[in-house]
C-alpha positions in Angstrom: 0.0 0.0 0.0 0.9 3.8 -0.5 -0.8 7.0 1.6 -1.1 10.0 -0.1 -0.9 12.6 2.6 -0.7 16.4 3.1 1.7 17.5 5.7 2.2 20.7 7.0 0.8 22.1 4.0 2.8 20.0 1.3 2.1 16.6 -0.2 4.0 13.8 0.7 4.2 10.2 -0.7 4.9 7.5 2.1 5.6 4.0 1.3 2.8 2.1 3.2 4.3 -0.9 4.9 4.3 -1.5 8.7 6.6 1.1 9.3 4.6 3.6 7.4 1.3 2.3 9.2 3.2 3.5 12.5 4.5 6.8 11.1 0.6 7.5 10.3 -0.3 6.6 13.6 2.3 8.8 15.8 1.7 11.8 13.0 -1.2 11.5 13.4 -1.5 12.3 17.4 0.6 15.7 17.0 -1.5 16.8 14.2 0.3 17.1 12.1 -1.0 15.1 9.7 -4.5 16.9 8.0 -6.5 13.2 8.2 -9.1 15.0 6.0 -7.0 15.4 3.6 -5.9 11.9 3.6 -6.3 8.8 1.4 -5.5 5.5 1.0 -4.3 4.3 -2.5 -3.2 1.4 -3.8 0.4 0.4 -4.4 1.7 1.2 -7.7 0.6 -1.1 -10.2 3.0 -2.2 -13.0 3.2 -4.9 -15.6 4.0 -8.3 -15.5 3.7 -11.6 -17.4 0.4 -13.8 -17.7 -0.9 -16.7 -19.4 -4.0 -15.6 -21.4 -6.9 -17.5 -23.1 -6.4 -15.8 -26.2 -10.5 -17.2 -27.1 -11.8 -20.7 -25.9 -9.9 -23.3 -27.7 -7.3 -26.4 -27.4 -4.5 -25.8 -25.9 -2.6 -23.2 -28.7 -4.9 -20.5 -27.7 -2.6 -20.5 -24.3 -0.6 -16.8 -24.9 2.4 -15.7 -22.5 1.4 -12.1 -22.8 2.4 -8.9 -20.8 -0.7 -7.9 -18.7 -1.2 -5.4 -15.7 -0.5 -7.0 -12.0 -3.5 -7.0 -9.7 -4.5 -4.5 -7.3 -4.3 -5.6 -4.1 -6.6 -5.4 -1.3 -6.3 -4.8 2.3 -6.9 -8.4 3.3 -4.9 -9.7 0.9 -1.5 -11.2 0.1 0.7 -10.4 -3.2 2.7 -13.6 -3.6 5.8 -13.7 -6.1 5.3 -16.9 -7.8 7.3 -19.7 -8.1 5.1 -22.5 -9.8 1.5 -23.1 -10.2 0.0 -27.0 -10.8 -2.0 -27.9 -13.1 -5.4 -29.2 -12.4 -8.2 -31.1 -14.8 -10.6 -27.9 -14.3 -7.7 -25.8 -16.1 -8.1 -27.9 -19.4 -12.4 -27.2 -19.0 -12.0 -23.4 -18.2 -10.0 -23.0 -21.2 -12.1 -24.7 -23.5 -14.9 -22.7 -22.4 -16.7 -25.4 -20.4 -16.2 -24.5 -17.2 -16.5 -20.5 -16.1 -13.8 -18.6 -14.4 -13.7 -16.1 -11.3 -10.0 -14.8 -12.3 -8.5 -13.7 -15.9 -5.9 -16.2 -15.6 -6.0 -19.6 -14.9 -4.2 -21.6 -12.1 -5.9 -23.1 -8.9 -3.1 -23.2 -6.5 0.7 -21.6 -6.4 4.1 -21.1 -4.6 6.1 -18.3 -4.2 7.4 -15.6 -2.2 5.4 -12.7 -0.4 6.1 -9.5 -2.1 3.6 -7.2 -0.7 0.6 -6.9 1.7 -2.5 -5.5 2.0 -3.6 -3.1 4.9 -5.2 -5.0 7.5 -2.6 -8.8 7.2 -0.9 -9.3 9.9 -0.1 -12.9 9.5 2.7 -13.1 7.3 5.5 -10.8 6.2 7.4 -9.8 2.8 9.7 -12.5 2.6 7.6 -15.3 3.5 8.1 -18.8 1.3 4.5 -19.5 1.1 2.0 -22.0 -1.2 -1.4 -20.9 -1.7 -4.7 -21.8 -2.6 -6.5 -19.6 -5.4 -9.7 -18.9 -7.2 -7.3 -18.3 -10.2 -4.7 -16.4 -11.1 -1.8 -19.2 -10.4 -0.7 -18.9 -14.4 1.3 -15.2 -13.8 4.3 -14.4 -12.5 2.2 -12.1 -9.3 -1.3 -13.4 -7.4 -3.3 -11.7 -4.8 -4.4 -14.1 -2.1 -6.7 -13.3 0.9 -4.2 -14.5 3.9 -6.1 -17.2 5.4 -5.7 -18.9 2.1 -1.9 -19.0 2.4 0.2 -21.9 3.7 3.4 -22.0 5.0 5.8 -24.6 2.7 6.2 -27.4 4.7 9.9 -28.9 5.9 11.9 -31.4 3.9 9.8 -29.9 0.6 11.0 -27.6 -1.8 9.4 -23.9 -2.9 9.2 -25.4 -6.1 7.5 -28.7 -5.3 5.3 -26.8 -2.7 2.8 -25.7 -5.9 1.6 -29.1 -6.1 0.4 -29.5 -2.3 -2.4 -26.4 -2.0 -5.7 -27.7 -4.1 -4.7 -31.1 -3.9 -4.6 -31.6 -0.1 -7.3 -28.7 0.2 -9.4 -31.1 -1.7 -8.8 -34.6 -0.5 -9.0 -33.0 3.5 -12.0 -31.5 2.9 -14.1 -34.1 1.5 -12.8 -37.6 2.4 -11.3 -36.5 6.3 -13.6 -33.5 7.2 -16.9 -34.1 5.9 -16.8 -38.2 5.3 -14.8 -39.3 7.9 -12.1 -41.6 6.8 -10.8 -43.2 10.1 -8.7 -46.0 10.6 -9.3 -49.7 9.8 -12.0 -48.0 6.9 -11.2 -49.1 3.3 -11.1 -46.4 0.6 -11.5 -46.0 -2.9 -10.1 -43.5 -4.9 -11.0 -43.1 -8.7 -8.2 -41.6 -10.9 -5.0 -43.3 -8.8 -2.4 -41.5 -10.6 -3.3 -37.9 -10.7 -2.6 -35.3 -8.6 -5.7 -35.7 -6.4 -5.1 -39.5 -6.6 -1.6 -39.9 -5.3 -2.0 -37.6 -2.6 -5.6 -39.3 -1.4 -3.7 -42.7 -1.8 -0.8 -42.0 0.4 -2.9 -39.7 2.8 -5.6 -43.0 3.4 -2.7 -45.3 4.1 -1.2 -42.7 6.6 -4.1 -42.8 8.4 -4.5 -46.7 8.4 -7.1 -47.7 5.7 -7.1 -50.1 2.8 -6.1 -48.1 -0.3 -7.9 -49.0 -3.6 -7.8 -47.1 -6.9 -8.8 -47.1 -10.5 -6.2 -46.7 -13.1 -6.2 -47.0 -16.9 -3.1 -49.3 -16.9 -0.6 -51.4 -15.8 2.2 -49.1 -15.0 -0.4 -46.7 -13.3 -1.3 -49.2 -11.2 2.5 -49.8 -10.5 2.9 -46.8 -9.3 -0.1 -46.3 -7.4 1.2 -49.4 -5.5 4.4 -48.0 -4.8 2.7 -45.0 -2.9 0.6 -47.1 -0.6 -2.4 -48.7 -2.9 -3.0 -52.1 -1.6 -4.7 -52.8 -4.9 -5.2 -51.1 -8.3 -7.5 -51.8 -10.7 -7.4 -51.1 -14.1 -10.7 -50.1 -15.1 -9.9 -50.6 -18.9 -9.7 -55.3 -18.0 -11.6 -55.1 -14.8 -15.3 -54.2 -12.7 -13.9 -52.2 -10.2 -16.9 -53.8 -8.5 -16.4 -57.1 -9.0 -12.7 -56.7 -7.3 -13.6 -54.7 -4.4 -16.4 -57.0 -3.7 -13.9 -60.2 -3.6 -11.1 -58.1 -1.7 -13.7 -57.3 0.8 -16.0 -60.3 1.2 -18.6 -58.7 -0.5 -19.0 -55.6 2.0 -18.0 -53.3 -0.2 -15.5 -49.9 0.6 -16.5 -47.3 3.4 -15.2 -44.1 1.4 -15.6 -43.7 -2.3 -13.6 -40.3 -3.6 -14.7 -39.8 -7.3 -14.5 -37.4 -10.0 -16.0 -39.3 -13.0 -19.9 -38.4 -12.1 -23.1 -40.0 -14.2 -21.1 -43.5 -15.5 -19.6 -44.0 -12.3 -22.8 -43.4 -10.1 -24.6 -46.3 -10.2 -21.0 -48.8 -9.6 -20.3 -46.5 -7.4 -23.6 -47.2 -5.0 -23.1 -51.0 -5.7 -19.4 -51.2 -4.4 -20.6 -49.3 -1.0 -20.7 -51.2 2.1 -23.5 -50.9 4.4 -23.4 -46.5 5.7 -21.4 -46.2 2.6 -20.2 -42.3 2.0 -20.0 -41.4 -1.5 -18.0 -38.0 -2.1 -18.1 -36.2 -5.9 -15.7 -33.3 -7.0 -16.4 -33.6 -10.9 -18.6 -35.2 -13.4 -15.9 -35.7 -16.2 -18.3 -38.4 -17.8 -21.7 -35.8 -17.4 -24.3 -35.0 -14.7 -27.7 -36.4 -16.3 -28.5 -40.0 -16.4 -30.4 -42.8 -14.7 -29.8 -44.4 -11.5 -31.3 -47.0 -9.5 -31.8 -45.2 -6.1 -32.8 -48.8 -4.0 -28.9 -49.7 -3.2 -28.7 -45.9 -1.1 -31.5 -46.7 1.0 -30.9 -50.5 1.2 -27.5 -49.7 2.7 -28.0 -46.4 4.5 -25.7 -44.4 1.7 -24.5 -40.8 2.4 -24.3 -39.3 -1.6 -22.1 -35.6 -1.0 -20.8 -33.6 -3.3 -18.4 -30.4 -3.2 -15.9 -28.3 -4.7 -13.3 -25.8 -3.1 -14.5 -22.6 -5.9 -17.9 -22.1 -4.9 -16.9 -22.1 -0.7 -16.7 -18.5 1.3 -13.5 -17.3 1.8 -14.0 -18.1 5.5 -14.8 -21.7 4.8 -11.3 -22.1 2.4 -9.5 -20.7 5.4 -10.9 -22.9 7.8 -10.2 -25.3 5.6 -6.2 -24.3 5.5 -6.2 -24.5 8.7 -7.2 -27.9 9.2 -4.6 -29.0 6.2 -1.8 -26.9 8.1 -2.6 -28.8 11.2 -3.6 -32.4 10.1 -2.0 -33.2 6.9 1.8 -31.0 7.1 3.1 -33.1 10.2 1.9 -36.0 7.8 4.6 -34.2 4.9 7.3 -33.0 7.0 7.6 -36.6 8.5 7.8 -38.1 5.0 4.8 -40.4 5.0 3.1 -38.0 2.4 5.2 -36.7 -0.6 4.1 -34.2 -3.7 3.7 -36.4 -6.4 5.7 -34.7 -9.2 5.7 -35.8 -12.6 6.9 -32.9 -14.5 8.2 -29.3 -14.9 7.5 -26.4 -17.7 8.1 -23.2 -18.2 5.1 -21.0 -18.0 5.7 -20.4 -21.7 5.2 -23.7 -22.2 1.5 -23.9 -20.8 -0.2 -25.0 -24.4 2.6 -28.0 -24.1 1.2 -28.7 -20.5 -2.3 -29.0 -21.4 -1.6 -31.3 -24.2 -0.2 -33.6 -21.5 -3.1 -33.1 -19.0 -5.4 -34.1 -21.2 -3.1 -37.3 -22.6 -3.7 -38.8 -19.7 -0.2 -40.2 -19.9 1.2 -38.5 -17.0 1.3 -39.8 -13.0 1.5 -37.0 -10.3 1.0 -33.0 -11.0 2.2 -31.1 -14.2 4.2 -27.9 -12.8 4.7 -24.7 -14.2 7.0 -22.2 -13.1 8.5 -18.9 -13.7 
C-alpha cells in the first residue's frame, strides 16, 4: 500500500508498509497530519507476465502475454510466484466449459510474499509461502486473501510446494472433514495417478485404511502401489466392483472419492458397504443420467458432493487450517510426498495442457516462472 498525505501544508508520498502504518499513527497524534485530507491508495501497479486465453480453444490458444499486475486489497497477500500445478478444471475453463472467477488460470501456487494489504498481519514480505487460489496461479504475481496461504512445509521444496495447495485442500475437505475416513476404513479412490489420486492414496494409508484405486493401466497401477495402494484396478480389464467385492468379502469400501460423475454413479452405489459415503468433486463423464436409487437406501448411503471454488473465503480458510494442522506433520515426517511428474516453463503452458489431457502423465504437471 501507499498514503497519499498532506503535511504541513505540502504533499507527501509515504511508502505504506508496517513502518509507514506506524508513522501515520504517531503523525497523526501531534496533528500534524491533515486526516481529512488523507487517502488510502493502492500500491503502484505495474506490468508483468500472464498466461491468457487468447479465445476458448485447445491448448494453442494458451498466450504468455504482458498484462497489468493486480491491485491488491487490504486483506490480501501479493505472492511472487514460483510454480502453479496444473489441475483437470484448467483444461475445462480454457475450453470454455467450465466459467472462471480470475483472468488467468491456475488453482493453486508457490512463491514468495512481495507485498501486503492493509489489515494482514499474519505473514510478512519475505515469507516462502504455497497458496490456494480462485485463479490467477498462471502469472508471474497473485493476490491471495491470507487465510488462504500456507506455509511450505519442511523437507519440501518452494518449487515442489505448488503441487500441495488444491490437492490436499481437496482430499482433506471431502474424504477426512466431511466423510470421515478413520482408521481400519477401506477407501477407494478413482483416478490413482493424478494429482488428487496420489496424494488421497498415500494420505488414506497414513491414516490406516485399505487403499484402492482405478487406473487405466498397468504401470499406473505400479505406481499407485508404490505410494501405498493395496490394490489397483485397471478399469480398462476389470469391474472395479467385481474386485472390491472379492477383496472385501462382499462388504464393499466405506469411502468412495470420485470425479468421474453419471457413469460411475450407479457402480459407485453397488461397491458401497453398508453407511457407505459417496463423495463427488467432478462429473468428467456428465451430470444427467439414470440411476437405481434402492442400493442408497438399502445400505443407509450418504451421496455428497463439493468443490473448493464455490466455498466463502471463510470456509477455504478454515479449511487451510485444518490442512496446516492435520496433513503437514503427515509431509514434513515423509509419510506424504508431492507427487511430481513434471516441470515447464510457463511459456510452455499450451505444451502442458496437451499432456493433461493425454492422460499419460502420473502426479502434478508444474509450471514455473
Amino acid at each position: 500500500m501507499m498514503m497519499m498525505c498532506e503535511i504541513s501544508g505540502s504533499s507527501t508520498l509515504l511508502q505504506y508498509c508496517h513502518s509507514g502504518r506506524n508513522l501515520y499513527n504517531g503523525m497523526r497524534g501531534t496533528g500534524v497530519l491533515r486526516t481529512t485530507a488523507c487517502q488510502f491508495v493502492k500500491r503502484a501497479v505495474g506490468n508483468m507476465k500472464a498466461v491468457v486465453i487468447t479465445q476458448p480453444g485447445g491448448p494453442e490458444v494458451l498466450q504468455l502475454q504482458d498484462v497489468e499486475e493486480p491491485k491488491l486489497a487490504e486483506n490480501e497477500v501479493m505472492i511472487k510466484i514460483t510454480a502453479t500445478a496444473l489441475n483437470r478444471a484448467d483444461c475445462f475453463q480454457r475450453s470454455g466449459r467450465y466459467p472462471r472467477d480470475s483472468l488467468y488460470l491456475g488453482f493453486e501456487c508457490s512463491g514468495v510474499i512481495e507485498a501486503l494489504g492493509e489489515s494482514v498481519q499474519k505473514w510478512k514480505v519475505g515469507d516462502q509461502v504455497c497458496a490456494l487460489l480462485v485463479g490467477g496461479g498462471y502469472a508471474e504475481k497473485v493476490n491471495v486473501p491470507e487465510g488462504q496461504i500456507m506455509p511450505v512445509p519442511k523437507g519440501v521444496s518452494l518449487l515442489e510446494a505448488a503441487a500441495l495447495p488444491e490437492t490436499t485442500c481437496t482430499v482433506w475437505s471431502t474424504v477426512f472433514m466431511t466423510s470421515k475416513l478413520t482408521a481400519g476404513e477401506s477407501f477407494l479412490v478413482h483416478g490413482g495417478s493424478s494429482g488428487i489420486g496420489t496424494f488421497a492414496i498415500q494420505m488414506a494409508k497414513a491414516k490406516g485404511c485399505k487403499v484402492f484405486c482405478t487406473v487405466g493401466n498397468q504401470e499406473k497401477a505400479d505406481f499407485c502401489k508404490k505410494l501405498g495402494a493395496d490394490v489397483a484396478i485397471n478399469y480398462k480389464e476389470q469391474d472395479f466392483v467385481e474386485v472390491i467385492k472379492q477383496e472385501t468379502d462382499g462388504k464393499g469400501v466405506n469411502i468412495i472419492l470420485d470425479h468421474i460423475g453419471v457413469s460411475y454413479f450407479q457402480k459407485n452405489l453397488d461397491a458401497l458397504s453398508i453407511d457407505g459415503r459417496l463423495f463427488m468433486i467432478s462429473f468428467m463423464s456428465g451430470s444427467v443420467g439414470q440411476i437405481n436409487l434402492i442400493p442408497i437406501f438399502q445400505k443407509r448411503l450418504t451421496v455428497q458432493g463439493a468443490t473448493l471454488r464455490h466455498r466463502t473465503i471463510q470456509k477455504k480458510a478454515e479449511i487451510v487450517a485444518e490442512v496446516i494442522k492435520n496433513v503437514w506433520p503427515e509431509v514434513e515426517a515423509g509419510r506424504v510426498k508431492p507427487v511430481v511428474h513434471c516441470t515447464l516453463p510457463m511459456a510452455e503452458a499450451g505444451k502442458a495442457h496437451e499432456l493433461m489431457e493425454s492422460s499419460s502423465h502420473c502426479g502434478k504437471i508444474l509450471l514455473f516462472n
